[in-house]
Residue frames as qw, qx, qy, qz and C-alpha x, y, z in Angstrom:
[[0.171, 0.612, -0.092, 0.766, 120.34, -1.22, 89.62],
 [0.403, -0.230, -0.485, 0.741, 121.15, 0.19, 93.26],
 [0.035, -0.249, -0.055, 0.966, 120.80, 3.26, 92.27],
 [0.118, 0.675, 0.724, 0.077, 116.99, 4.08, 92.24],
 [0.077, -0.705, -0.387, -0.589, 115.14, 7.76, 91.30],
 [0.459, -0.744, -0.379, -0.304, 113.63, 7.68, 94.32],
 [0.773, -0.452, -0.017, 0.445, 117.00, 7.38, 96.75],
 [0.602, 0.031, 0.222, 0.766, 119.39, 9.46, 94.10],
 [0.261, 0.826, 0.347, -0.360, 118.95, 12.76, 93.81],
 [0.582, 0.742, -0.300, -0.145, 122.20, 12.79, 91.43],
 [0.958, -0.081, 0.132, 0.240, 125.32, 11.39, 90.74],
 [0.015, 0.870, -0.454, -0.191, 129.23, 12.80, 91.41],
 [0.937, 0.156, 0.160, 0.269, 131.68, 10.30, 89.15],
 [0.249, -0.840, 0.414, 0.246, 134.74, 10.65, 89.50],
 [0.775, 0.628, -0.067, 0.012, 137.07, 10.08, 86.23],
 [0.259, -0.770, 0.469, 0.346, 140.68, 9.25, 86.02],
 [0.548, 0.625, -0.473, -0.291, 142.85, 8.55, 83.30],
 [0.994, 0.076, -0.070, -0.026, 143.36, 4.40, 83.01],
 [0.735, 0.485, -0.265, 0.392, 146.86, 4.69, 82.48],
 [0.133, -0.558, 0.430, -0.698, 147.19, 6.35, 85.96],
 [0.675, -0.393, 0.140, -0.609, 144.75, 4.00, 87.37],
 [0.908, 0.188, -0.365, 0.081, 146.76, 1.09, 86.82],
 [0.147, 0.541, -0.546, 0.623, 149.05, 1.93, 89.36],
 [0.543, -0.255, 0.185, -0.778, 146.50, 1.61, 91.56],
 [0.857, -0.032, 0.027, -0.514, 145.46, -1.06, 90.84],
 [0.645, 0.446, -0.561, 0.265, 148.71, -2.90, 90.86],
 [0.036, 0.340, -0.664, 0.665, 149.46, -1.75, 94.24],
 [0.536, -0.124, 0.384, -0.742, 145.96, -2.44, 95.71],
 [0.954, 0.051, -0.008, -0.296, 145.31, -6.09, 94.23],
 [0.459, -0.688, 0.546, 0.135, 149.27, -7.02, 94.41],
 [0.874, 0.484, 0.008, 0.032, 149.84, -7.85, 91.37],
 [0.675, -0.451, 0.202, 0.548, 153.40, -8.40, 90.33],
 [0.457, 0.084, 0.507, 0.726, 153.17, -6.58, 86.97],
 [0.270, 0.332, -0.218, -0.877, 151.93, -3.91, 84.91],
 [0.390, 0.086, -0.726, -0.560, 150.44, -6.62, 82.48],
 [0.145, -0.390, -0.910, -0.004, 148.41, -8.35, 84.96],
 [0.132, 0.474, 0.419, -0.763, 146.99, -5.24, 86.30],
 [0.092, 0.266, -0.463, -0.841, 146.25, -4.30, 82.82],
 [0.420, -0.021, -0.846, -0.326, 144.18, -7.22, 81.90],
 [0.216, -0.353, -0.852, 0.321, 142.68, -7.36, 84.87],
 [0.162, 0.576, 0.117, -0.792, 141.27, -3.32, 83.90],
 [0.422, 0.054, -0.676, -0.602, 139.85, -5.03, 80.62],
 [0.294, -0.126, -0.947, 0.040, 137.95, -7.68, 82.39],
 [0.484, -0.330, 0.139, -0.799, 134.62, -7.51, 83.13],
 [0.807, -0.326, -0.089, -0.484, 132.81, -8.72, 85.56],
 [0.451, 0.290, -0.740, 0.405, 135.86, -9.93, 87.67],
 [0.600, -0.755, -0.218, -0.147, 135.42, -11.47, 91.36],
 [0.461, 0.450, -0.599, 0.476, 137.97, -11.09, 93.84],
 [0.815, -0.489, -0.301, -0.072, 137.67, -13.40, 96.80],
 [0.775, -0.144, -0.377, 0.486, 139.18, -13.23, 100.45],
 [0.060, 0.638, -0.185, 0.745, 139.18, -9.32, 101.07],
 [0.367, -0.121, -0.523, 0.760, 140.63, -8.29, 104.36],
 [0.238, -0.343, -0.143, -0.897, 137.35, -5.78, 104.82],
 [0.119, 0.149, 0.693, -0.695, 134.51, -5.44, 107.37],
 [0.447, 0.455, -0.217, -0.740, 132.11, -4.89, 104.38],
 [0.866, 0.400, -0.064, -0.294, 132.17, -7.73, 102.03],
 [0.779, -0.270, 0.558, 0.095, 134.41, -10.80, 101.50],
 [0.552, 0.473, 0.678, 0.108, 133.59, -10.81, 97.95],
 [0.287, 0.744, -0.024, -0.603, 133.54, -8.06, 95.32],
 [0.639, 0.517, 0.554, 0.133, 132.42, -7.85, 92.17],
 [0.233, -0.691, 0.209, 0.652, 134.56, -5.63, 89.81],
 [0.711, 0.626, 0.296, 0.123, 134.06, -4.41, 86.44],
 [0.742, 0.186, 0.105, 0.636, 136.43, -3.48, 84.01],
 [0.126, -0.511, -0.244, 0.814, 137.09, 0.28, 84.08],
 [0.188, -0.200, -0.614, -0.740, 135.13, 0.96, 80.55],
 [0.346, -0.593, -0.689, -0.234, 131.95, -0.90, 81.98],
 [0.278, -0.626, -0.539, 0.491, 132.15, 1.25, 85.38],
 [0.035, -0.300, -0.092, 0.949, 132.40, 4.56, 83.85],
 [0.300, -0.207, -0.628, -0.688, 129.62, 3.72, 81.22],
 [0.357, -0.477, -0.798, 0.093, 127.57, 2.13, 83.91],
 [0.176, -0.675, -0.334, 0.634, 127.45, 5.65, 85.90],
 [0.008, 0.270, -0.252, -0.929, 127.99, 8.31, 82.75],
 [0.240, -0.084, -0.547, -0.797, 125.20, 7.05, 80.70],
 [0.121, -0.470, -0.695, 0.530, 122.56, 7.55, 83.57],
 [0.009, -0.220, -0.207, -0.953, 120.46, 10.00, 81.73],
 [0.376, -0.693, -0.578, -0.212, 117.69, 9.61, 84.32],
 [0.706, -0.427, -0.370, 0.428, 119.89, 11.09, 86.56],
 [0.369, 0.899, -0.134, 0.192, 121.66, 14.62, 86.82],
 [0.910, -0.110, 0.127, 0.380, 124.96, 14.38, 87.00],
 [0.162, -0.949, 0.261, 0.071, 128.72, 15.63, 87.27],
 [0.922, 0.193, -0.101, 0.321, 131.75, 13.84, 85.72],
 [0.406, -0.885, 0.227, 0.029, 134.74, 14.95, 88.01],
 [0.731, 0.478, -0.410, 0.263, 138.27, 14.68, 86.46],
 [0.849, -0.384, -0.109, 0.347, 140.70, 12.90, 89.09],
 [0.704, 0.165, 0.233, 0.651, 143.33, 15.17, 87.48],
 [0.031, -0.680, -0.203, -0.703, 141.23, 18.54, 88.19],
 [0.609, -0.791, -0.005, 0.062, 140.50, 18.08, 92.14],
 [0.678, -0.035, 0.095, 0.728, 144.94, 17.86, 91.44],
 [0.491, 0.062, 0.042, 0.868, 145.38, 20.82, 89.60],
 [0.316, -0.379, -0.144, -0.858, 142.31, 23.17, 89.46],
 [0.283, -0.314, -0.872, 0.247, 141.25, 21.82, 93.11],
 [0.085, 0.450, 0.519, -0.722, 139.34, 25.18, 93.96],
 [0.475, 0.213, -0.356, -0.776, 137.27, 25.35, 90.28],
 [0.497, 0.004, -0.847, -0.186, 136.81, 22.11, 90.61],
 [0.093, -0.387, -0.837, 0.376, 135.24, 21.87, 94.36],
 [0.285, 0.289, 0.222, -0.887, 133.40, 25.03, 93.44],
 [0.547, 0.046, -0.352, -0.758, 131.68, 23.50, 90.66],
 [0.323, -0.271, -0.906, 0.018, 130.93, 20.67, 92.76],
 [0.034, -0.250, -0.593, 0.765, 129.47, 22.55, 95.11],
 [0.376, 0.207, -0.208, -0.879, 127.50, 24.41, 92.62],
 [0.448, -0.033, -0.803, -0.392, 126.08, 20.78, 91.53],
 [0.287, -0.370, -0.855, 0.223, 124.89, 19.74, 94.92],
 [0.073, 0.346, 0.238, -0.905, 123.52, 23.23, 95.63],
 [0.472, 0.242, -0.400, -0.748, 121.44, 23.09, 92.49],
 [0.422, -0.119, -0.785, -0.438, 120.24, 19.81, 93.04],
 [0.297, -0.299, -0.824, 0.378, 119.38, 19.78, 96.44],
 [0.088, -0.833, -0.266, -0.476, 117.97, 23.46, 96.35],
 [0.474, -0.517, -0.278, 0.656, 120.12, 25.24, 98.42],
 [0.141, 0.929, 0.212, 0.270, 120.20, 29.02, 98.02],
 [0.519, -0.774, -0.040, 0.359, 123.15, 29.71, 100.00],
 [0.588, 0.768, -0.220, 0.126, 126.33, 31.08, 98.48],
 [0.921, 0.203, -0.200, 0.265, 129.19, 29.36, 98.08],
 [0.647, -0.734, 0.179, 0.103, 131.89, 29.81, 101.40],
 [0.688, 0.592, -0.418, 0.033, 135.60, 30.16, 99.81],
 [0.234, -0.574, 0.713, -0.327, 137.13, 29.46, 103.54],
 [0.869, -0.013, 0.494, -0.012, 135.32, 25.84, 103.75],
 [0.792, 0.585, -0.076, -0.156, 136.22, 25.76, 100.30],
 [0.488, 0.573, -0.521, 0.402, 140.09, 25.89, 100.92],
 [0.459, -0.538, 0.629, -0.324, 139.43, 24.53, 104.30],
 [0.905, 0.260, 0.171, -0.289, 138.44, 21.43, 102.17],
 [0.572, 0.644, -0.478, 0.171, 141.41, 21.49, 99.84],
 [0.005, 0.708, -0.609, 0.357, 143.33, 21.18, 102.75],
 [0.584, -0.305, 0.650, -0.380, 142.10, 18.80, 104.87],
 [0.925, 0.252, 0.271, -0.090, 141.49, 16.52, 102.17],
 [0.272, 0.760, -0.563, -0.180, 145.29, 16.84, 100.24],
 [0.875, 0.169, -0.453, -0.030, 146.38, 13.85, 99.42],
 [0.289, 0.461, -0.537, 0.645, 149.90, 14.71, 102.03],
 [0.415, -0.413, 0.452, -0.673, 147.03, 14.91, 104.78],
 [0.934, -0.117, -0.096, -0.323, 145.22, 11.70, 103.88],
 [0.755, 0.184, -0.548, 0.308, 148.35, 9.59, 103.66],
 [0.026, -0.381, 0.591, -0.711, 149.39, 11.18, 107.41],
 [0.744, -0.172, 0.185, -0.618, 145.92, 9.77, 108.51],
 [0.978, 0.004, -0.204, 0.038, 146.63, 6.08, 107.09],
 [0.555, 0.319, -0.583, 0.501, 150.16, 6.16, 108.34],
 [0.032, -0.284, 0.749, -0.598, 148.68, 6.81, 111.91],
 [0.038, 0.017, 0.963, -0.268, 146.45, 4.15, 111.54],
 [0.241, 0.446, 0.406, -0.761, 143.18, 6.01, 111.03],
 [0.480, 0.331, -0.464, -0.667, 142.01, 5.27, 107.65],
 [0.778, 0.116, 0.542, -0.297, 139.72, 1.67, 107.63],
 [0.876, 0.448, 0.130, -0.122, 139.76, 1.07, 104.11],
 [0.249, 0.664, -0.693, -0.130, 143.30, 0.42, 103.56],
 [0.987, -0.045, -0.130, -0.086, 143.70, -3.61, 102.45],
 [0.619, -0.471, 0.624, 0.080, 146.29, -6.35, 103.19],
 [0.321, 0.471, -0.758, -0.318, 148.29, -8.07, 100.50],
 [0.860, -0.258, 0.103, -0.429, 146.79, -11.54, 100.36],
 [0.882, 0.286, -0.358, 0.106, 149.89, -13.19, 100.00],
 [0.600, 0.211, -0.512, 0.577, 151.83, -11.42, 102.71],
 [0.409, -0.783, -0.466, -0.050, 149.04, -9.93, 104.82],
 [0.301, -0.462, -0.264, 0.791, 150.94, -6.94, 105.01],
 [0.138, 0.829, 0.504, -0.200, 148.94, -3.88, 104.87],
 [0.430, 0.414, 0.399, 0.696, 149.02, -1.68, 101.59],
 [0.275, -0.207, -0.068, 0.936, 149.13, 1.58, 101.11],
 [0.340, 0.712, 0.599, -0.138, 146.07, 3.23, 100.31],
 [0.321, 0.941, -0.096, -0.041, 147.16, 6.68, 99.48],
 [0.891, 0.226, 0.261, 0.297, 149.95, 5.40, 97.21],
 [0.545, -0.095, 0.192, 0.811, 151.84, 7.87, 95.01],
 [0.140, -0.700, -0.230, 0.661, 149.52, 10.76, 94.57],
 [0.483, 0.781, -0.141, -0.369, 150.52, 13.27, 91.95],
 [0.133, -0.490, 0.820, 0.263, 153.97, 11.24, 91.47],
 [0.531, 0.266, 0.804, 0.035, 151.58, 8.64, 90.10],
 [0.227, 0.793, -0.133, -0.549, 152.43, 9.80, 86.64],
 [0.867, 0.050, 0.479, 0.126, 152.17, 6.99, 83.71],
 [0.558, 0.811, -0.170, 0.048, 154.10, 8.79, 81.43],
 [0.141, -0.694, 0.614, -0.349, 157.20, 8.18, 84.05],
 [0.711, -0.188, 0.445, -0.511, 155.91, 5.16, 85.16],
 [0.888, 0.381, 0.210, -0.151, 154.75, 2.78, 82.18],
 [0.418, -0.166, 0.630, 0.633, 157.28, 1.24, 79.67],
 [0.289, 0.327, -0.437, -0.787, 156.67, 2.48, 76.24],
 [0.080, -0.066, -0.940, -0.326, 154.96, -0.93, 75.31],
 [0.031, -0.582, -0.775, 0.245, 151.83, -1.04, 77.99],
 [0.012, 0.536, 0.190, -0.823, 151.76, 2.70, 77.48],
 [0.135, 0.281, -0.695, -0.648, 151.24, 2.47, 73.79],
 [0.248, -0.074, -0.955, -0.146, 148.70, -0.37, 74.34],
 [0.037, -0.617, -0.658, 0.430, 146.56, 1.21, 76.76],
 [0.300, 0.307, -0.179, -0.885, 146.66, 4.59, 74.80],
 [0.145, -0.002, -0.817, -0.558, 145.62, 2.32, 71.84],
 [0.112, -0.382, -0.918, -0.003, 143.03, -0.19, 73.66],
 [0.123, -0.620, -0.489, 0.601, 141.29, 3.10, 75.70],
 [0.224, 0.072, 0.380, 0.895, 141.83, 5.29, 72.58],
 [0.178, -0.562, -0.577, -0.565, 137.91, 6.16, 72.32],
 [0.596, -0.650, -0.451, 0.140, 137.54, 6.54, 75.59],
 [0.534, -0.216, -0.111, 0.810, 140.29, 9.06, 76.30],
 [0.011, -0.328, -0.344, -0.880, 139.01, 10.99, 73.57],
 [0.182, -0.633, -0.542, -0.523, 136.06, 11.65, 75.37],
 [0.353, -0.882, -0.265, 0.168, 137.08, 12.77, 78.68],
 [0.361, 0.884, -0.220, 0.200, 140.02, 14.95, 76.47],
 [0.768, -0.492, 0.293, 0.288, 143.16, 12.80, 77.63],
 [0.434, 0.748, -0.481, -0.146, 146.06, 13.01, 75.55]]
């Protein structure tokens, strides 16, 4: 464990729905399919050698089960489970009750600014980030390793919708395989 007591004073995890996150992960490891990306979001303890990164050559990547267990069932910790799908649609209930989380753990007493709040929204919108990587300004966007041309980080946003997306087969299969797991952060 990284993550010690003494360093952590909690822990914000951020949740999205597998079937969304595949996208992602298609685009951002360059796969050529749905089905390898799939399999490759079952697999634990995957490496993936050769990253285009200032950081680490190397990474170690777990499946997307083991990483949300590995951070939700921290019960030394206190903790916030943040639906990817709420900073979207409820983005000012949703930064307020972060706020509320880091205010409460850090002891702050102050009270809770709605202008930063919706200066936040803003400056973080998905529409602004992608303007930042498209003039260059965003570091962590990789490089296809087959055609070393540089990938899109911010990808497809809200349009990144696996009901639209997925064929009926993988969609069906990931409902299935994830099926316990959905249920608990109330996917449908």
């Amino acid at each position: 464990d990284f993550t010690q007591p003494k360093y952590t004073l909690g822990i914000i995890y951020v949740i999205r729905d597998p079937r969304n996150v595949i996208t992602s992960v298609k685009n951002h490891n360059s796969f050529e399919t749905y089905e390898e990306a799939y399999e490759f979001m079952k697999k634990d303890n995957t490496t993936i050698w050769g990253l285009d990164s200032d950081y680490a050559k190397t990474n170690v990547i777990n499946s997307w089960r083991i990483n949300y267990q590995s951070w939700t069932r921290k019960d030394k910790y206190k903790k916030i489970i943040v639906k990817y799908e709420d900073m979207l649609n409820k983005p000012e209930k949703t930064f307020y009750e972060i706020i509320e989380f880091v205010n409460k753990i850090c002891s702050f007493d102050k009270e809770i600014d709605k202008d930063k709040i919706n200066n936040a929204i803003k400056t973080t919108s998905f529409e602004n980030l992608k303007k930042i990587e498209e003039k260059g300004q965003f570091r962590e966007a990789v490089h296809n390793l087959k055609t070393k041309e540089k990938k899109k980080f911010f990808f497809k946003g809200a349009e990144n919708d696996w009901r639209k997306i997925l064929d009926k087969k993988i969609a069906e299969e990931m409902t299935q395989y994830y099926k316990d797991d959905l249920k608990i952060f109330g996917y449908n």
